[in-house]
C-alpha positions, 0 to 999 in steps of 0.5 A, spaced: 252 953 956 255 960 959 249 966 960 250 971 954 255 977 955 256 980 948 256 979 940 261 974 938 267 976 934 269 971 928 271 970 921 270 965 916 275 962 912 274 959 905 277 958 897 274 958 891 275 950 892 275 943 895 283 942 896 286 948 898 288 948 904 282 951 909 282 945 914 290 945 915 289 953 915 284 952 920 287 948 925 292 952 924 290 958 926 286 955 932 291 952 934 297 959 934 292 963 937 290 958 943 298 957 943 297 966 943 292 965 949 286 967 946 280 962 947 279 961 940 272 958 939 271 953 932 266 952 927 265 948 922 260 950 915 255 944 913 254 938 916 261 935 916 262 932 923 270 930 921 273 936 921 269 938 927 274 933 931 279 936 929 278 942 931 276 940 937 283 938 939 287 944 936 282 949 939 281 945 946 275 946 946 268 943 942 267 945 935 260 945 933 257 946 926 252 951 922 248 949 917 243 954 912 241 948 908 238 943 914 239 949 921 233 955 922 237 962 922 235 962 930 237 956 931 245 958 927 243 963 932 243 960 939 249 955 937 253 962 936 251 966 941 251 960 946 258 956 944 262 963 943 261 968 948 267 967 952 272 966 946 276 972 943 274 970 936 271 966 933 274 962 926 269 958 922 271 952 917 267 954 910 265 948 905 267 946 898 268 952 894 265 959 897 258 959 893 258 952 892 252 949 895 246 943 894 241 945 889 235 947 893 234 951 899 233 949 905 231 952 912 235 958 912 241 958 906 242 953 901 248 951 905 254 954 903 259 958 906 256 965 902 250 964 905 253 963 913 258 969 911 252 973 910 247 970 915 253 972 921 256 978 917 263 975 919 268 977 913 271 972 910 279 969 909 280 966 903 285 960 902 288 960 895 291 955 892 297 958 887 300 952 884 302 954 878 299 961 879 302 968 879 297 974 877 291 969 876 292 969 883 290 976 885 284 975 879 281 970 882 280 973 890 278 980 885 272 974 883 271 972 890 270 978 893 266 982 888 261 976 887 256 978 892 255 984 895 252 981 901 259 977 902 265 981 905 273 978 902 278 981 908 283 978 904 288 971 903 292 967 905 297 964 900 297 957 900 302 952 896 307 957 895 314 955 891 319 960 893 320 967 896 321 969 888 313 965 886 310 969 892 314 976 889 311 975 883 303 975 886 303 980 891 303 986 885 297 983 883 293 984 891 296 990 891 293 993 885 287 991 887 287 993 894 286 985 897 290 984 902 294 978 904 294 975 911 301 971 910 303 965 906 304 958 907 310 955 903 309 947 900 311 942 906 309 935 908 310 938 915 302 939 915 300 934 911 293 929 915 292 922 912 285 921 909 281 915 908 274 915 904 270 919 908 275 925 908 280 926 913 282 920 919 279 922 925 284 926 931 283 920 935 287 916 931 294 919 930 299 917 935 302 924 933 297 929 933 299 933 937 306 934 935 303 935 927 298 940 931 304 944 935 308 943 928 303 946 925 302 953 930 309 953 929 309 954 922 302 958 921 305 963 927 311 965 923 308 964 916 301 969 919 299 975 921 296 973 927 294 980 930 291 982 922 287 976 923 284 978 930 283 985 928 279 983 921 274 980 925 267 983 926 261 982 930 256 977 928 250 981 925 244 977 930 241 980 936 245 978 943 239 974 946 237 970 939 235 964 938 236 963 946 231 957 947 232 954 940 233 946 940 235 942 935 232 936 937 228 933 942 231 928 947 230 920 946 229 919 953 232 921 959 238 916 960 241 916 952 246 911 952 251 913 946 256 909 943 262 912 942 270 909 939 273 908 933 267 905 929 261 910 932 264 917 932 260 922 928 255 926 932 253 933 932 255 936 939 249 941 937 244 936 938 248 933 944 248 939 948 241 941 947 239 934 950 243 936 956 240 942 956 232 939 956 235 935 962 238 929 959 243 924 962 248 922 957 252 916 959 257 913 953 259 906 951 265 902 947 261 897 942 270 896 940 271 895 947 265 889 948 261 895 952 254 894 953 248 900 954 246 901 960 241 897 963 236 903 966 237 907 959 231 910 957 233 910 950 240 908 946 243 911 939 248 908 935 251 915 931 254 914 924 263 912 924 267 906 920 264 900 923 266 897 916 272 897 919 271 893 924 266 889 922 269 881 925 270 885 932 263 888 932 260 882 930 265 878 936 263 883 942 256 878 944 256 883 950 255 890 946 250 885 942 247 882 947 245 888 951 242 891 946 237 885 944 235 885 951 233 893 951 230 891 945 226 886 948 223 891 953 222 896 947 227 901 949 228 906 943 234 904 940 236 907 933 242 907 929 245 912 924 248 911 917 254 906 921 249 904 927 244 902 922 249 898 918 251 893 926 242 892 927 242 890 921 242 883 919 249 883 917 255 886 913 259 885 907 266 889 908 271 891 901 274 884 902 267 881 901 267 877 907 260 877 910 260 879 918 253 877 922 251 883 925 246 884 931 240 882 927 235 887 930 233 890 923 232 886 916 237 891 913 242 887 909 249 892 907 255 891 903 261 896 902 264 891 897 262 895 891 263 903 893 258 908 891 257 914 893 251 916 897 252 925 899 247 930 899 242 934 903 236 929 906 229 932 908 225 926 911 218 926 915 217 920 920 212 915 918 211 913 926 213 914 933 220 912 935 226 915 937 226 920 932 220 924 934 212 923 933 209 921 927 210 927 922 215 930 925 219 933 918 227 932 920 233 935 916 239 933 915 244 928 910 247 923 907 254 921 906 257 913 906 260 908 901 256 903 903 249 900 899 243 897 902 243 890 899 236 889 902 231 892 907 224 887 909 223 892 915 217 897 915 220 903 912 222 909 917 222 915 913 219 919 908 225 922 903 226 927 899 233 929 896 236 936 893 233 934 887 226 933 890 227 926 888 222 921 893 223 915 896 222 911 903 227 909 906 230 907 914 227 901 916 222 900 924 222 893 927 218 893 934 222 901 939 228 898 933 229 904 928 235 905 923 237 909 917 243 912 913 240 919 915 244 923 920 239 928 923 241 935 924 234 938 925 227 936 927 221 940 926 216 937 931 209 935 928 
């Protein structure tokens, strides 16, 4: 990462609420400013690892997350100062509603976009949503702004607006409250992104990307004062040299061979790059594309994705499976996350019901036939060494899938404890084999 040279500028841009347009105002900033010339570094509030991809491809450069509830403040601290020293602003995507968060707090926050907006002293633009709205408008940002001291609102963008005479019925109400507005998107399929059950489709996968995005620039270019934008920035609130030797994870091994296509994809670039910086070499490979990990790997990790998807072809590639029942023999630490967990098990059971024989490494037997919800903040502590870390190493991090864990014989992995501190063991260990559905953010060494 580049050495240190000033305290980052950013904004943070929220809503009341989930569905108001954060992401497609997001990307489309990034991209209208890279389009400006203005390097423009992306952030993204939580532990979404979809959204940062998209970011990626508007912003040209990688977008990483901030998390209070699973990051130290050092750590938020080191990702910032390291990743946006060379941008002329920063812009972080919020989560959820501004103050909405889980029902405990974490390691520096309870992980909303109020506590990350107070953490880095950057001010907030709210996206709203006007549909159907005229003075309410203007009431609800007033609520926004007011509601915590510590939280600077510079002001909005209106998004949803019907028409010239809607917009002329809204702005009376931000004037007399002295808020101001940014610019207003008016309604368009132009800048609509197809979702699917984990949220948005990953950028990989639209053939016309990048004419949605120049379309989307285009659009938040006229519709936008850029140059507000960048004047409202302010200067993040850490020391220039914070959190400068912080990890967030320690390294697996020292040749990591990472899985990597359309049905292995979320992974964290904080945790990747403090891999490479504790000297690790990363070599990915495509399960999709019959790939097997490298034979000298010193550790292998399947990360989370949509292997439901493609569960006859994953069970078909006998060389990606192959390949890691040779490393496994060797006892190679070889653990999945969430979708990586899901392909050593035993098998999977798609939404058509038909089941997939999987590598068959761990006992866990999953299905995605019956969908149900599995979202929330995890805190877990490992019940033995592995690729995770030491016996007793706390881990922070989440959960969020549809699918169920029908069985699991294995020895269990993890200790767990939810929002609600609810406990459980969960994950499973069979020989240097491991897997859970966490996805690790943090870990605190034992």
């Amino acid at each position: 990462m580049s050495s240190i040279a000033k305290r980052p500028r950013g904004i943070i841009v929220a809503a009341p609420s989930s569905g108001s347009g954060k992401t497609t105002v997001t990307l489309g900033l990034l991209a209208a400013l890279r389009k400006a010339g203005v390097a423009v570094q992306p952030f993204k509030t939580g532990p979404d690892y979809i959204d940062t991809g998209h970011h990626a491809r508007a912003a040209g450069r990688p977008s990483f997350n901030l998390d209070t509830w699973a990051m130290p403040q050092d750590l938020i601290a080191s990702i910032v100062s390291q990743t946006a020293a060379s941008a002329g602003i920063s812009i972080a995507e919020g989560v959820m509603g501004l103050f909405d968060a889980g029902p405990s707090r974490g390691l520096s926050g309870n992980g909303s976009t109020a506590d990350l907006a107070a953490s880095l002293g950057w001010p907030v633009i709210l996206v709203l949503d006007v549909s159907g709205q005229t003075e309410t408008a203007a009431a609800l940002a007033l609520g926004c702004a007011t509601y915590r001291p510590d939280v600077h609102v510079a002001g909005v963008i209106l998004n949803q607006v019907a028409s010239e005479r809607h917009e002329a019925l809204i702005r009376p109400g931000f004037d007399r409250i002295g808020l101001k507005i940014f610019g207003s998107l008016h309604r368009t399929e132009k800048i609509h992104l197809p979702e699917r059950h984990l949220g948005l489709v990953q950028a990989d996968e639209h053939a016309d990307y990048l004419d949605r995005i120049a379309s989307l620039a285009d659009i938040i270019t006229t519709s936008v004062d850029l140059e507000a934008i960048l004047a409202a920035a302010s200067e993040v609130h850490f020391p220039q040299d914070a959190g400068l030797r912080t990890r967030a994870v320690y390294p697996p091994g020292q040749r990591i061979a990472i899985a990597h296509d359309a049905a292995f994809s979320f992974t964290y670039n904080h945790v990747l790059q403090g891999w490479r910086d504790a000297g690790a070499e990363i070599t990915p490979f495509s399960p999709l594309g019959n790939d097997a990990p490298r034979t000298d790997a010193d550790a292998v990790w399947l990360p989370g994705g949509y292997p439901e998807l493609y569960a006859g072809q994953l069970a078909a590639a006998s060389h990606f499976i192959g390949g890691l029942s040779t490393l496994a023999e060797r006892n190679v630490p070889i653990h999945g996350e969430c979708g990586g967990y899901m392909i050593l098990g035993q098998g999977i059971e798609d939404a058509n019901g038909e089941r997939h024989a999987m590598a068959g490494l761990l006992a866990a037997e999953t299905s995605f036939r019956t969908r149900k919800l599995h979202l929330g903040y995890r805190r877990a502590t490992l019940r033995t060494d592995g690729a995770l870390g030491r016996k007793g190493t706390t881990l922070y991090g989440h959960e969020f899938h549809y699918a169920t864990l029908v069985t699991d014989a294995g020895e269990p992995l993890l200790d767990m404890e939810d929002g609600t501190q609810s406990k459980t063991t969960t994950g499973s260990r069979r020989g240097s084999v491991t897997g859970s559905f966490f996805h690790l953010l943090f870990a605190r060494r034992a």
